[in-house]
Structure formats: C-alpha cells, structure tokens
ZAMARGU-4260 file (C-alpha; in steps of 0.2 Angstrom, whole numbers, plus 5000, padded with zeros to 4 digits):
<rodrens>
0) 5378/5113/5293 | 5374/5130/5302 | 5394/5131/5304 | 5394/5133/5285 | 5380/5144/5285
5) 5388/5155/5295 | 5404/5156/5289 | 5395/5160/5271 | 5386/5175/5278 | 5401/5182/5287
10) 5410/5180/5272 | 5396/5189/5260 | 5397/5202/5274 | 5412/5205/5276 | 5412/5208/5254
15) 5399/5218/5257 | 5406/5230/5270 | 5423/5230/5259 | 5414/5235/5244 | 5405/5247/5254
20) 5420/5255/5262 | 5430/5255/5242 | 5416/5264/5237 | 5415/5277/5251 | 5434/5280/5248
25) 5433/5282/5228 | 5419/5294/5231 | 5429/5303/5244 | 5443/5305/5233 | 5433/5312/5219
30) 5425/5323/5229 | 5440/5332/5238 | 5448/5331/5219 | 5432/5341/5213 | 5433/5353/5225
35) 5453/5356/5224 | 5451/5360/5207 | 5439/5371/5207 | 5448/5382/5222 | 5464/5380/5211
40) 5453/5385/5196 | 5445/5400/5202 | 5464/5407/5211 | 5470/5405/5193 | 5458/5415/5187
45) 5459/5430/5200 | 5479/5430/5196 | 5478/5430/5179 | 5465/5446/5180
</rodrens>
C-alpha cells in the first residue's frame, strides 16, 4: 500500500519538476530570442541611417 503511494508521488513529482523545468527552458528561449532581436533591430537601424 504505502509502496504504491509512494511511487505515485514520486511520479507526479517528478511530472511536476519536468514540466517545471520545459517551462523554464521555453521561457528562456523566448526571452534571449526577444532580446537578440531587438539588438539586431536597433544595429539595422543605426546602419541603415
């Protein structure tokens, strides 16, 4: 009984902390794509005056 218990938990952990850590990369990836294209944006800009 508490064997299946426990092995439930760490499962619905262990879900929890890969969703957790998916979300934490998506986020970063948006993030350092945001900020790549507004350098990139704002170089154009200065060559192109």
């Amino acid at each position: 009984m508490f064997k299946i218990i426990y092995i439930r938990e760490i499962q619905h952990w262990l879900h929890s902390l890969r969703f957790k850590v998916s979300f934490t990369i998506v986020l970063a990836v948006f993030i350092i794509g945001t900020i790549s294209f507004i350098v990139t944006t704002k170089q154009e800009r200065t060559n192109y005056n």
